[in-house]
N, C-alpha and C positions, 0 to 999 in steps of 0.2 A: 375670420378675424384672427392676426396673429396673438395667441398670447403673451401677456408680459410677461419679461425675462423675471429670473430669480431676485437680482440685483434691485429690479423695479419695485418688486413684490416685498420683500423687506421693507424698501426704504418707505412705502407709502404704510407699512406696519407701523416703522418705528413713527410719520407723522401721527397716524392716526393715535396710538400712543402716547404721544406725547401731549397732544389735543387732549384729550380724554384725560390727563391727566393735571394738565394745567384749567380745562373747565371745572374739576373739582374742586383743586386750589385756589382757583378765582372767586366760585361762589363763597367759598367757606371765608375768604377773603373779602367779600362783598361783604355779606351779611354779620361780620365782627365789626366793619367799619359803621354801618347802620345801623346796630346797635350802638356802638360807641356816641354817636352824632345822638339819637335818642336817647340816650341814660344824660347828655350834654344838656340836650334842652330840658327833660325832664328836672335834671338838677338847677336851671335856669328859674324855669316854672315855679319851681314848688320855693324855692329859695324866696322869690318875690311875694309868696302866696303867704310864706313866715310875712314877710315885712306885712301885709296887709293886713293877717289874720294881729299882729302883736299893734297896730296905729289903731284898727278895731277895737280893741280890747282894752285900752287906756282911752276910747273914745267914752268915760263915764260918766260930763257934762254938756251942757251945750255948745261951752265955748270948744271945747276939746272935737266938738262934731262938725263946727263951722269949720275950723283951723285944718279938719281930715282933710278937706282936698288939696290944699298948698302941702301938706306933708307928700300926699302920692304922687302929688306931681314932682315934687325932690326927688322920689324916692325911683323914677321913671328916667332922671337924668342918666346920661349913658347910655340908655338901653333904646335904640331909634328902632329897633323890629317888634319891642313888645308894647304891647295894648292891653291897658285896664279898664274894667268896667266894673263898679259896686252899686248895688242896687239894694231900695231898703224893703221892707217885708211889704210896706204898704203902695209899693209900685214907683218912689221917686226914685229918681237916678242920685246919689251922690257926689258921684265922680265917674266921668267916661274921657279916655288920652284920646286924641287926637292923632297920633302915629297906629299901624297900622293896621291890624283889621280885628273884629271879636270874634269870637266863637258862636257859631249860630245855634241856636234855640237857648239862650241865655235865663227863659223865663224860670227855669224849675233845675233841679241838680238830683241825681241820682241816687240815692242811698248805696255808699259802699261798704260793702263787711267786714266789719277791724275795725272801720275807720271813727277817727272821733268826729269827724264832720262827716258830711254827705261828699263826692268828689266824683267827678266823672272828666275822663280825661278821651279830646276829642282830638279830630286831625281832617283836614279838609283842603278844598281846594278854590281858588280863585283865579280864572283866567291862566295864565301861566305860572303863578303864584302860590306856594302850599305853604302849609300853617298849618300848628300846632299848640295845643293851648285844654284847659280844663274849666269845670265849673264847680265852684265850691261855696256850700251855704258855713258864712262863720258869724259865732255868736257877737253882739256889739254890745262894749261897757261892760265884757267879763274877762278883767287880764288873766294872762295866763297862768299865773300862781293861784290863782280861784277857780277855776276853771270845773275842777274834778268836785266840786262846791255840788251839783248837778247831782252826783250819784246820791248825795245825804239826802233830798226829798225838795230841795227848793225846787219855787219853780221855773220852767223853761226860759233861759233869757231869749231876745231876738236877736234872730239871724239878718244878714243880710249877703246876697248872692252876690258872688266875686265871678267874676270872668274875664280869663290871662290870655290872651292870644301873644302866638311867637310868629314871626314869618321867619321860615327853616326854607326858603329857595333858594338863599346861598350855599347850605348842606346839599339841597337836590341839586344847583349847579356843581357840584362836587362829584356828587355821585356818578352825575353822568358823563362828567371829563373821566373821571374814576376808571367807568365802565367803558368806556372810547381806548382808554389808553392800554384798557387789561386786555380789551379784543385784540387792537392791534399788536400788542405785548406776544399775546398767543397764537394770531397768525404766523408773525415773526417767528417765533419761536419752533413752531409746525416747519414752516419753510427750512428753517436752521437744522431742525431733528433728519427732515427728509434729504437734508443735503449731508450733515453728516452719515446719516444713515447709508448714502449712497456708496460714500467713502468708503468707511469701514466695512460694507457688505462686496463693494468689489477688492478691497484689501484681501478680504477672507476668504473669499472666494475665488484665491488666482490660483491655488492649487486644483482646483477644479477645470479651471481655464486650460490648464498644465496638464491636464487628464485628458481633455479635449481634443488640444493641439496633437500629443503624444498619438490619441489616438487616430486623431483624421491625416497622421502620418502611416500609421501604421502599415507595413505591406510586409511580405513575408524576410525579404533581409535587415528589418530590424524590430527582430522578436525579441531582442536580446536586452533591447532598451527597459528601461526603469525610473522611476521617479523617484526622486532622493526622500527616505521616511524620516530623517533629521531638520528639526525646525516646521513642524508639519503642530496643524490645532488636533486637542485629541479628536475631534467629533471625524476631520478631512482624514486624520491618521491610519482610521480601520479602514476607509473606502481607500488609501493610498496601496495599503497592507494588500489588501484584496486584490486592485487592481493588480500589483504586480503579481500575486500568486499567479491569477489570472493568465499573465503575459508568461511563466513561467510554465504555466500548464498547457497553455498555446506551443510554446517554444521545443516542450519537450514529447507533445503532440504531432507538430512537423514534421521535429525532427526525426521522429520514427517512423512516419506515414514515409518520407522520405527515404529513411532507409528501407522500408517494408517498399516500397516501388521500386527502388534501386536495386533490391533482391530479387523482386520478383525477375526487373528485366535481364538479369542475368542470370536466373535460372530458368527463364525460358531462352534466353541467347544461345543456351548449349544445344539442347533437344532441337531447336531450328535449325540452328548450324550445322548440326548430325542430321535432319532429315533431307536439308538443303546439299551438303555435299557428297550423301549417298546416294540422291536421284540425280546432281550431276553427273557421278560416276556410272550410275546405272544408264543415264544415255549416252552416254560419251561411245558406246561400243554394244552392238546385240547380244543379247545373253542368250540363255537357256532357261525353260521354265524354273529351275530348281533354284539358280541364280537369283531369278526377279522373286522368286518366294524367298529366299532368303532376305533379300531388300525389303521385303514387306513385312518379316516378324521384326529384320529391326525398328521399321521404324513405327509397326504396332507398338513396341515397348517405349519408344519415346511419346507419341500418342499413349499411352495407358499413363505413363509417369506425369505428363501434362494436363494431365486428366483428373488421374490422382489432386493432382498441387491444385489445382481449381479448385477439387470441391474442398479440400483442407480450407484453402484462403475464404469459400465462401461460410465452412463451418464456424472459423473464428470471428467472420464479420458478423455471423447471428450472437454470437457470442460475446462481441463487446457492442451490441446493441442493445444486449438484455433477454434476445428471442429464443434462448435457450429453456424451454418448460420439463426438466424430468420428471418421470414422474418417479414414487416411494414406494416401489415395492423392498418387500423384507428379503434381501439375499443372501443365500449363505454363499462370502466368501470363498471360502475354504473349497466349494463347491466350485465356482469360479476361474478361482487360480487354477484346479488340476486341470479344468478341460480346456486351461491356454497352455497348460506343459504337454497336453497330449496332443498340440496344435504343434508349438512348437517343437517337438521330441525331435523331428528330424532333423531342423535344421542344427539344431544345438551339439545333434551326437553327429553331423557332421564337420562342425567347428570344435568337438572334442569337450564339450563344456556339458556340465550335470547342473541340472535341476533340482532344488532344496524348497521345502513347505514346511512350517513349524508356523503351532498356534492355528487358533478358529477364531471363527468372530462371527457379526452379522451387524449387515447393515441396507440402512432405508436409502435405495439408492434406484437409478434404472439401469438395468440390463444392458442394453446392448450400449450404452454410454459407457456404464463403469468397465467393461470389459476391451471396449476400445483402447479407454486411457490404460489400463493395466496392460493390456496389448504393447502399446506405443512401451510403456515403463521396461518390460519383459523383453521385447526385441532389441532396446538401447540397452539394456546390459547384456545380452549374449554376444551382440557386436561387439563390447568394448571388452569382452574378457577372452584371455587366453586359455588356448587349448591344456588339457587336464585341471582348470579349475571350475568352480562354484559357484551360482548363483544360488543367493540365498531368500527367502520371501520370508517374513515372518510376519504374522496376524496377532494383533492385542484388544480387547476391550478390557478398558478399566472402569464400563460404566457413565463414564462422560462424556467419550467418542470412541471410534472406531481408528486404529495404528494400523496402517500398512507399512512395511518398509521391506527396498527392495535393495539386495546388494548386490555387488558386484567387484570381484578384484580388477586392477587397471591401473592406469596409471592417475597419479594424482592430480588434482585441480588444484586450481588458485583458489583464493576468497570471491575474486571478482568472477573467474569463470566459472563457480559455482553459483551467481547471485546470478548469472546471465543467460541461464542454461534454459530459462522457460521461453528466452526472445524468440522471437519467431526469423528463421535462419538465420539462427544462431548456429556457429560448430565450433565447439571445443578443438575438433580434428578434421579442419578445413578439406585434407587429400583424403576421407574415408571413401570407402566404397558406394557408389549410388546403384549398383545392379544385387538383382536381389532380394531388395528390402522390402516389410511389408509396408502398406500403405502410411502414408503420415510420414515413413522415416525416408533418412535421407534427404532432405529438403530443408531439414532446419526447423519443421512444422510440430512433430511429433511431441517437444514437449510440451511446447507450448497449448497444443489442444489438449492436454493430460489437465495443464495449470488451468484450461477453462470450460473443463468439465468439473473436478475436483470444486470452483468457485460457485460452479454452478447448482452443486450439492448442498454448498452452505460450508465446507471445508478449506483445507487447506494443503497446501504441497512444498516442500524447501528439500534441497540436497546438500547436501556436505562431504567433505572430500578428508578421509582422515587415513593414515596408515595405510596405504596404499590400496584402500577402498573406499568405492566410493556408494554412498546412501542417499537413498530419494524415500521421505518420511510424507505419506501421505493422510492426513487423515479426515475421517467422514464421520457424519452424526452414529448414535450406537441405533440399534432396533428393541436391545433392552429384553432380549427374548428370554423366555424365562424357563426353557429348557437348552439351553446354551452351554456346552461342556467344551474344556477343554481336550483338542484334538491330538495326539502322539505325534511323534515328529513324520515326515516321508518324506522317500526322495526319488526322481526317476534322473533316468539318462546316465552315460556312461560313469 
């Protein structure tokens, strides 16, 4: 079963809602009106119950007790739903109306508490027909200005039982047009919420629609696209926001997957094209063993350097996967650097360039990883510096991390081709040399596996180009050693 839509889901909220909020209203609205109709007749009643209780009580003769029933029946004129009945203690009736119905069990009256008489106030039902009405015992031949006569010690005058009936079916035909009109009122109403509800929830909801669209367009030439974050509800604003970071982070994703393919194939383009038109050459004409071995150290070197670039390409994809685990051992630096300058010694005092070490340090790092990158760090500057000058390495711990920094004279960088120098074939100096190099360089890879081992340690790595040097500042967690001195400067190479 398909689920309902968002749109659906709201709008039968806002019914149900509004239901729920209009049956509250109704009852509280019912039950004011049914009180009011009750306090009506109740005021009816008891008004009539004065007239009887006051024609009673001036009943002090016998003419005045004859004359009682032509009074009540005066006093009945108007009123075609109410019904009297007085009854006297000794069982005669003295007066019973002929309009509508009495209250049943008339013989006896209730004792109420407060009250100066007994009153018991009943409600009932006939056929289709309800009524309402009480029964009240009142004294006769004691007007009401003597009355309170009773508390001094006289004795008890007689009573006689009053019984008021009202017929209230036109109140109950009210109630129930009332309740007819309030249901359909709030069906109505339910209908109206769910239809505006509709409205407004696809109203609000088009920039979602817009998120939709955009994206079930989406293919890779139009990464560029965006959704306008102007005139947007706050709640759609931060999913607008995102979304585009999103399409931004997408974009600039590609775009570099793209160029990172577009490098690769043409830095394998070269190496193939060189194996491909040296084994043309080599058949074109029979050689000599020394010949075809020659053909075969070259193109062992182009095989080793494609070899190289693989596992480079495949170190960085563990790397921006995550799958990079060092582990922490405590290294001493200083230890480190010298046995890459006794690595490097040759090559550098063949390029005419000295090696510099100032500062100690230590740090929680892995071996043959941090030695890599300082590798990679160490070969890109002896390449870039001219013969008779200096590479300089200097080591800091201030206790809060571990400062590498490696320099190098050369020529100046930009802002941008310093910010750019960790992309992966990236080159500052497009025509360098590619024979040679140790692994990682030359290909554009080396710094960038420097930047994602350093990230992998927990650190960090930036270069900057000032005064005709340039500096790569790396730095790593400290180890915090607590026999950690500081080292005298040295230096090797010519």
């Amino acid at each position: 079963m398909k689920p309902p839509s968002l749109t659906v889901r709201l709008s039968l909220l806002f019914a149900v809602s509004t239901v729920a909020l209009l049956l509250g209203l109704g009852w509280t609205l019912e039950r004011a009106v049914a009180l009011h109709f009750r306090e009506l007749d109740h005021h009816e009643i008891a008004g009539k119950l004065a007239l009887v209780r006051n024609l009673l009580g001036r009943a002090t003769t016998p003419a005045a007790l004859a004359s009682l029933p032509a009074d009540l029946e005066a006093a009945l004129v108007g009123h075609p739903g109410l019904a009297l009945r007085v009854q006297a203690s000794d069982g005669r009736v003295r007066f019973v109306s002929a309009r509508g119905q009495l209250p049943p069990g008339t013989a006896s009256a209730r004792s109420g508490s407060g009250q100066p008489e007994d009153l018991l106030w009943v409600r009932w039902n006939e056929g289709p027909r309800a009524f309402r009405g009480l029964i009240a015992r009142v004294p006769v031949g004691v007007p009401l200005q003597t009355r309170d006569a009773r508390t001094a010690g006289m004795a008890e005058p007689p009573s006689d039982t009053v019984a008021i009936g009202l017929d209230i079916s036109h109140h109950q035909a009210f109630m129930a047009e009332f309740r007819r009109i309030l249901v359909l009122a709030m069906l109505l109403a339910a209908a109206v919420a769910a239809a505006l509800g509709w409205a407004v929830t696809h109203a609000g909801l088009r920039p979602l629609r817009r998120i939709t669209a955009l994206a079930a367009d989406l293919d890779a030439s139009r990464l560029g696209a965006r959704l306008p974050e102007t005139r947007v509800p706050p709640e759609i604003k931060s999913l607008v926001v995102a979304f585009n970071a999103m399409l931004a982070r997408l974009q600039d994703s590609f775009q570099r997957l793209s160029d990172v393919s577009a490098d690769i194939a043409h830095e394998l383009r070269t190496p193939i094209s060189n194996l491909t038109l040296q084994t043309q050459v080599a058949l074109n004409a029979a050689r000599d063993a020394d010949q075809y071995r020659e053909v075969l150290y070259s193109s062992l070197e182009e095989y080793e350097r494609m070899g190289q670039m693989i596992g480079n390409m495949l170190f960085l994809a563990r790397a921006d996967h995550g799958l990079l685990h060092p582990t922490a051992d405590v290294l001493d630096l200083a230890a480190q650097v010298w046995d890459l300058f006794d690595y490097f010694d040759a090559w550098a005092e063949e390029r005419g360039v000295s090696l510099r070490l100032t500062g100690s340090a230590c740090a929680r790092a892995d071996p043959l990883m941090l030695r890599r990158a300082l590798s990679n760090l160490l070969s890109n500057a002896i390449r870039h510096t001219g013969a008779g000058q200096q590479v300089r390495v200097r080591l800091d711990d201030d206790g809060r991390g571990v400062r590498i920094l490696v320099e190098n004279p050369g020529s100046p960088l930009s802002a941008e081709q310093a910010a750019r120098l960790f992309e992966r074939f990236y080159r500052a100096d497009p025509a360098r040399s590619r024979r040679g190099e140790t692994a990682g360089s030359g290909t554009g890879l080396g710094l960038a596996i420097v930047k994602s081992i350093v990230e992998a340690h927990g650190g960090t790595v930036a270069a900057a180009s000032s005064a005709g040097c340039t500096r790569f500042t790396v730095i790593l967690p400290s180890a915090h050693p607590h026999s950690a001195a500081q080292a005298p400067a040295h230096s090797a190479g010519t």
